[in-house]
The first five atom37 places (N, CA, C, CB, O) and aatype in JSON, in Angstrom:
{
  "aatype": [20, 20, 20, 20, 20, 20, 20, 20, 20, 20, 20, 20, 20, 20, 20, 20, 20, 20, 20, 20, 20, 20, 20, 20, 20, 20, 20, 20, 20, 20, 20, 20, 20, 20, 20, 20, 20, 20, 20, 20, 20, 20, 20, 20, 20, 20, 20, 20, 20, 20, 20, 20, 20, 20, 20, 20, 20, 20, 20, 20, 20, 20, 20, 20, 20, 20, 20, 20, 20, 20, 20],
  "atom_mask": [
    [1, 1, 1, 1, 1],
    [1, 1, 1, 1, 1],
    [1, 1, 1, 1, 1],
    [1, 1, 1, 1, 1],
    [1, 1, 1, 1, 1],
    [1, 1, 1, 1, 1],
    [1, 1, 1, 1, 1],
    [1, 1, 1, 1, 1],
    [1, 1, 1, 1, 1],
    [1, 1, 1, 1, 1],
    [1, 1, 1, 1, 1],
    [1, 1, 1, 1, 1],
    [1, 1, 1, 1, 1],
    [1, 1, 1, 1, 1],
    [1, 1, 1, 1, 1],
    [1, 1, 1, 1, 1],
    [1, 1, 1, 1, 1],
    [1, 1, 1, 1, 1],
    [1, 1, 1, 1, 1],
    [1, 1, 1, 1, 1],
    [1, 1, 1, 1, 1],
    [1, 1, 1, 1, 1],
    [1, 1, 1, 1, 1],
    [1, 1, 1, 1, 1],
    [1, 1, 1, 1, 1],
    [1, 1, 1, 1, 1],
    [1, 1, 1, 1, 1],
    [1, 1, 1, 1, 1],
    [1, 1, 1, 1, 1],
    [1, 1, 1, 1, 1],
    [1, 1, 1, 1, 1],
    [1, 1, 1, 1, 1],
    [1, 1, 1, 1, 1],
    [1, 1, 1, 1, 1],
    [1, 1, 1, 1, 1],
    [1, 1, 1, 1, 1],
    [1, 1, 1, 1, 1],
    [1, 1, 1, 1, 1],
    [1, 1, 1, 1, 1],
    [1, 1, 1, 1, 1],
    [1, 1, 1, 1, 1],
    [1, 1, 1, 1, 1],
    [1, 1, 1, 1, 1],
    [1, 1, 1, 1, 1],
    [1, 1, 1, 1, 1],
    [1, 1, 1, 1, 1],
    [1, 1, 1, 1, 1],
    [1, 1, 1, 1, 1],
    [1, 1, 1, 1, 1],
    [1, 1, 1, 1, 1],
    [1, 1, 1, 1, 1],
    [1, 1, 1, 1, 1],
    [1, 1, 1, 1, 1],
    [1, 1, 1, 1, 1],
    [1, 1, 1, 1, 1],
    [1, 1, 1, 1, 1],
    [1, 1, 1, 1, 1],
    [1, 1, 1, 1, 1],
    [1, 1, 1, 1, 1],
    [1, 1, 1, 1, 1],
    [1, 1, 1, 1, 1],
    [1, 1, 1, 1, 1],
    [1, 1, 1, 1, 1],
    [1, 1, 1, 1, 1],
    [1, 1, 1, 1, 1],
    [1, 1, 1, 1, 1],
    [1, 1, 1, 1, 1],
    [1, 1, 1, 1, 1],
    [1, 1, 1, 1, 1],
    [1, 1, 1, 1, 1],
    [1, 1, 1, 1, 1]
  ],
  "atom_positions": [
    [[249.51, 205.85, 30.84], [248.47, 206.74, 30.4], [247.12, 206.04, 30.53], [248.72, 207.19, 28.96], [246.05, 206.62, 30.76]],
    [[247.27, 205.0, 30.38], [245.96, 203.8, 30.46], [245.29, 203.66, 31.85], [246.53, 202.16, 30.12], [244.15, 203.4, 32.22]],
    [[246.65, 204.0, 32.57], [245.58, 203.81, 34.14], [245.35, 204.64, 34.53], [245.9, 203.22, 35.35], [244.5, 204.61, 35.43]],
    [[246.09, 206.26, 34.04], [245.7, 207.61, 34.59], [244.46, 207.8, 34.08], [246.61, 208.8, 34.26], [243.9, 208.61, 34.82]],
    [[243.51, 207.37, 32.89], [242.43, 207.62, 32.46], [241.69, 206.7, 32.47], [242.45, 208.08, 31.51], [240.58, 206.84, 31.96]],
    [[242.13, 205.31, 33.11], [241.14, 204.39, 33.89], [240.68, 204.65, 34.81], [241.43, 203.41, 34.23], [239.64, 204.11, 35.16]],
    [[241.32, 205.62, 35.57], [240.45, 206.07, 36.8], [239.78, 206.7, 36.98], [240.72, 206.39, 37.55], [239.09, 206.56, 37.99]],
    [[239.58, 207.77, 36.1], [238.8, 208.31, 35.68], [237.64, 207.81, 34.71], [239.41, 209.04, 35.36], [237.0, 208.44, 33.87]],
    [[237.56, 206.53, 35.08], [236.4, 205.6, 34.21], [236.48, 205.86, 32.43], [234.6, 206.17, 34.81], [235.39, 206.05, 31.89]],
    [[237.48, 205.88, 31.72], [237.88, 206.22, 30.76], [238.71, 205.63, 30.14], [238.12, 207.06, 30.86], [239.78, 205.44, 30.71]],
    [[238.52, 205.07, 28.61], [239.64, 204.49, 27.94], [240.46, 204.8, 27.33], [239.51, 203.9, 27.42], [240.19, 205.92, 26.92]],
    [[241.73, 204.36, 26.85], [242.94, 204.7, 26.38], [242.23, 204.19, 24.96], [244.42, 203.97, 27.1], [241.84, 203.03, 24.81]],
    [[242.14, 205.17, 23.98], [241.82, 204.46, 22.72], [243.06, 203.62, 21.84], [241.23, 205.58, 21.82], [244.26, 203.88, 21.91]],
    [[242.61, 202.86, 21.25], [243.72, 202.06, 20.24], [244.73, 203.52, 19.15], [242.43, 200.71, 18.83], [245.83, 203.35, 18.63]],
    [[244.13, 204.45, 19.12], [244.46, 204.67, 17.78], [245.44, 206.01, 18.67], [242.97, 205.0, 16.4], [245.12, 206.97, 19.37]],
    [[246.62, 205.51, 18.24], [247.92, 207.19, 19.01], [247.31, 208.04, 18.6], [249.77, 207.66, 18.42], [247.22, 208.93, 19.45]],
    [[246.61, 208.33, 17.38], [246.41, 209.64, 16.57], [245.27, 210.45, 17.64], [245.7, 209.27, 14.76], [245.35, 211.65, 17.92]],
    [[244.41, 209.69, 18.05], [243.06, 210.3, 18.67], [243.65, 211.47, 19.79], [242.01, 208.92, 19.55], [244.55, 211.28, 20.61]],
    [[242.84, 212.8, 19.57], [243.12, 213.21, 19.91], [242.36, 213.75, 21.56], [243.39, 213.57, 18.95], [241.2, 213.68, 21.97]],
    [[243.76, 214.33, 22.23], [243.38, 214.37, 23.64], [242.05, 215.43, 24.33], [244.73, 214.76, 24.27], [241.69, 215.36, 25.51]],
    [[241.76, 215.9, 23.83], [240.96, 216.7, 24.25], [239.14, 216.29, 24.02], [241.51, 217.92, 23.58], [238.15, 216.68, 24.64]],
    [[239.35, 214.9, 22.3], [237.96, 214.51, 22.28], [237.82, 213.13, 23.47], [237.52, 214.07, 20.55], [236.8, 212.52, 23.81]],
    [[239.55, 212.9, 23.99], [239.27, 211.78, 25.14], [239.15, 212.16, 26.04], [240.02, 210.87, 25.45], [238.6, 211.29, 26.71]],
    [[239.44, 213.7, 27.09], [239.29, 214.25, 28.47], [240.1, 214.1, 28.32], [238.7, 214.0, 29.57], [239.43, 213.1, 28.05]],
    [[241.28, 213.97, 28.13], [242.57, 214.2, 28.8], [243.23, 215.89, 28.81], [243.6, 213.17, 27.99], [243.56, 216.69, 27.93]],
    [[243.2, 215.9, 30.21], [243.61, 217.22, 30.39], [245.17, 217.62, 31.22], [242.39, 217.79, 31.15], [245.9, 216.7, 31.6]],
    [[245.52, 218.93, 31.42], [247.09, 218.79, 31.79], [247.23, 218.38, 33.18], [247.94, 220.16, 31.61], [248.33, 217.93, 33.46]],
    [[246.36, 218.44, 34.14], [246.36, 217.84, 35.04], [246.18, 216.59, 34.85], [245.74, 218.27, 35.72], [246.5, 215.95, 35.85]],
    [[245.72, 215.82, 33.81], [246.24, 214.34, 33.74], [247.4, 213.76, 33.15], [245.43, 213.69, 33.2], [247.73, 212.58, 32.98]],
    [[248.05, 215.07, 32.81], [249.42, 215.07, 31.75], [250.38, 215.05, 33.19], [249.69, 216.81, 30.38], [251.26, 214.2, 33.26]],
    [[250.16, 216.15, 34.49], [250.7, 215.72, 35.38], [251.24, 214.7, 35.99], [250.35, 215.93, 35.74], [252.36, 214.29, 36.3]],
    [[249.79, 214.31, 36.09], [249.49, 212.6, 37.05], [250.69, 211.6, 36.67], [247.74, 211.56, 36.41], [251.59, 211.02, 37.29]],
    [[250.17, 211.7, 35.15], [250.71, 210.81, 34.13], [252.48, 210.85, 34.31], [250.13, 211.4, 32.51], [253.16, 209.85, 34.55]],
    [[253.05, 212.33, 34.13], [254.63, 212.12, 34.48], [255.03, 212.25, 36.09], [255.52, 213.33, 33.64], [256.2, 212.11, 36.45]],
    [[254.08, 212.5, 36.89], [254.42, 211.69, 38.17], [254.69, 210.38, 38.66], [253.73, 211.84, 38.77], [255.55, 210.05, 39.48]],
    [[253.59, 209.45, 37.87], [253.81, 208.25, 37.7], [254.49, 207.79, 37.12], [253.2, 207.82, 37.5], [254.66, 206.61, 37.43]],
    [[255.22, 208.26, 36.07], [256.3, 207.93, 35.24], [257.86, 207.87, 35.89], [256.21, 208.94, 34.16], [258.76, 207.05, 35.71]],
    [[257.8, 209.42, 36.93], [259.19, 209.68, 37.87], [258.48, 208.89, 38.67], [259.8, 211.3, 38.52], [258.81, 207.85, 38.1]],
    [[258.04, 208.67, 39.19], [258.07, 207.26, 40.77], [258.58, 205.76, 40.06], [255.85, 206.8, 41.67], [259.02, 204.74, 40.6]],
    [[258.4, 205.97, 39.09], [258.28, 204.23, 37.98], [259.9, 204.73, 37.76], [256.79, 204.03, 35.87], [260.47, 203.67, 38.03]],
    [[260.44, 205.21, 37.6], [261.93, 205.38, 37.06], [262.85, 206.14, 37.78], [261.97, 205.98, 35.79], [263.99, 206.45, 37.45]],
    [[262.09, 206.48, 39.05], [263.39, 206.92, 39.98], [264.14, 208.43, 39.74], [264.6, 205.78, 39.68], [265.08, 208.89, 40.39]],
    [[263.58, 208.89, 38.86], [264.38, 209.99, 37.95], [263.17, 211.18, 37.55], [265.11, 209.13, 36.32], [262.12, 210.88, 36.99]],
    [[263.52, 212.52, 37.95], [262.52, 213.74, 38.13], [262.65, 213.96, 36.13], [263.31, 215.46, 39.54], [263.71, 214.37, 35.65]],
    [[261.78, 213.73, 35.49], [261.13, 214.61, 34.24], [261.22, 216.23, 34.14], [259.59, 214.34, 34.25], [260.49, 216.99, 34.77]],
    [[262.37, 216.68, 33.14], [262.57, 217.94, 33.15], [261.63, 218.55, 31.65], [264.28, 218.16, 33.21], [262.0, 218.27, 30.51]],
    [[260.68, 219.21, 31.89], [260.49, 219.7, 30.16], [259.78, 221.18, 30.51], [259.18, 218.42, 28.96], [259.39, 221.55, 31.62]],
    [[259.73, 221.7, 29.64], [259.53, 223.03, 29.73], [257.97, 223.04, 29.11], [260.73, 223.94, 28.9], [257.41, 221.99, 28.8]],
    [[257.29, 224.4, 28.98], [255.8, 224.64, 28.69], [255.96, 224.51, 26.97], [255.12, 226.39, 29.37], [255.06, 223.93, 26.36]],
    [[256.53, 224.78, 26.62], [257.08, 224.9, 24.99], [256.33, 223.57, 24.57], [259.09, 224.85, 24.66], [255.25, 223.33, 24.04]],
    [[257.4, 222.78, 25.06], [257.08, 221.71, 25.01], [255.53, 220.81, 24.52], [257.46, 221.62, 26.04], [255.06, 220.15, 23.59]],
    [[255.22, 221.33, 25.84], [253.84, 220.92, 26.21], [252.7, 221.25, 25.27], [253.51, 221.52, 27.46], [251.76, 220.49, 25.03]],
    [[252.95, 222.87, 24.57], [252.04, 223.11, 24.38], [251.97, 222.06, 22.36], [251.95, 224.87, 24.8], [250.99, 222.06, 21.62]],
    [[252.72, 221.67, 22.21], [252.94, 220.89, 20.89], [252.48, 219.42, 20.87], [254.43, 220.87, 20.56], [252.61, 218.64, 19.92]],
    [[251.76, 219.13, 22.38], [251.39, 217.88, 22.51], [249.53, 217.88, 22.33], [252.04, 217.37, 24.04], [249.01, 218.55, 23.21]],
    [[248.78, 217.39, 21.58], [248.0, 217.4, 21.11], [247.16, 215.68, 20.79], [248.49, 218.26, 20.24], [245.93, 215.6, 20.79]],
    [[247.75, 214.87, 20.61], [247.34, 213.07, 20.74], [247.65, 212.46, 21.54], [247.74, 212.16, 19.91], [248.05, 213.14, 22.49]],
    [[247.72, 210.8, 21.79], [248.11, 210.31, 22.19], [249.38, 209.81, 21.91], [247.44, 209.95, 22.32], [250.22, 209.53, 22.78]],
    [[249.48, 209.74, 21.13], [250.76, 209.99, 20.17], [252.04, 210.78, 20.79], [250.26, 210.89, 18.89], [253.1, 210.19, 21.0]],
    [[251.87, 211.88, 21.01], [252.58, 212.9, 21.03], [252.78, 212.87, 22.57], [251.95, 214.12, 20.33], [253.8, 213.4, 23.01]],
    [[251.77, 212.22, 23.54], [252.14, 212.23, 25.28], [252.91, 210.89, 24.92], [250.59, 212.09, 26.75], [253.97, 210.9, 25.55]],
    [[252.81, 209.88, 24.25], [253.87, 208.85, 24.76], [255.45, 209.12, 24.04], [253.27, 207.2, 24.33], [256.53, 208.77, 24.51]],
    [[255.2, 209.83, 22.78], [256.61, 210.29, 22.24], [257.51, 211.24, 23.51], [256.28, 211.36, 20.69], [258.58, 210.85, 23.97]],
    [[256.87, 212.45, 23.89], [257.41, 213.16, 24.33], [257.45, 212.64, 25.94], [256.89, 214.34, 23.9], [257.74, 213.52, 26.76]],
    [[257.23, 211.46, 26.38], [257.5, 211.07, 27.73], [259.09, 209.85, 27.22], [255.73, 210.16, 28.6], [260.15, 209.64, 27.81]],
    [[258.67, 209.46, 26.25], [259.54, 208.52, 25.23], [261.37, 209.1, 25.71], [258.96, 209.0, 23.1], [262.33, 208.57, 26.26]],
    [[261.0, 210.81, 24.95], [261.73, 211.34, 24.32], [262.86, 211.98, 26.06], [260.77, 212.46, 23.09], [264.09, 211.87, 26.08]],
    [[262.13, 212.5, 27.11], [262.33, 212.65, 28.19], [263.22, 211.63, 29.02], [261.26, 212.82, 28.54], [263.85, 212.0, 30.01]],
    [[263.22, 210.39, 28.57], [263.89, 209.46, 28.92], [264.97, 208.84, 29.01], [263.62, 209.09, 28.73], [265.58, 208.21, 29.87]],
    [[265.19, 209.41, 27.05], [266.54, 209.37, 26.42], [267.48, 210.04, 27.12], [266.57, 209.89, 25.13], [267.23, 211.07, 27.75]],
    [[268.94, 209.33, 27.02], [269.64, 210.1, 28.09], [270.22, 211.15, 26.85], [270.94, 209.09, 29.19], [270.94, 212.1, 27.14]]
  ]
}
């Protein structure tokens, strides 16, 4: 998540809680982010919009990429 919003000249704040929308993070960087995640692990990320729409911090994109993982 740190380098999808480094490139965008942008930091990953310390605090999970902060939320995504006062950092720019948008769903096209929520994309990026689990593209890079399936190239890093070999394995396609299945989740539905439901999902998505309950993700709101930083917090909540590394839980629910976390959680995607679990077999």
């Amino acid at each position: 998540m740190g380098q999808v919003l480094a490139n965008q000249g942008k930091v990953l704040p310390d605090d999970d809680d902060a939320d995504l929308r006062e950092i720019g993070f948008r769903s096209l960087d929520f994309s990026e982010l689990a593209l890079r995640v399936e190239d890093e692990t070999d394995e396609e990320l299945n989740f539905d919009a439901a999902g998505l729409r309950r993700i709101a911090t930083v917090g909540d994109v590394l839980d629910f990429l976390a959680d995607l993982q679990r077999p």
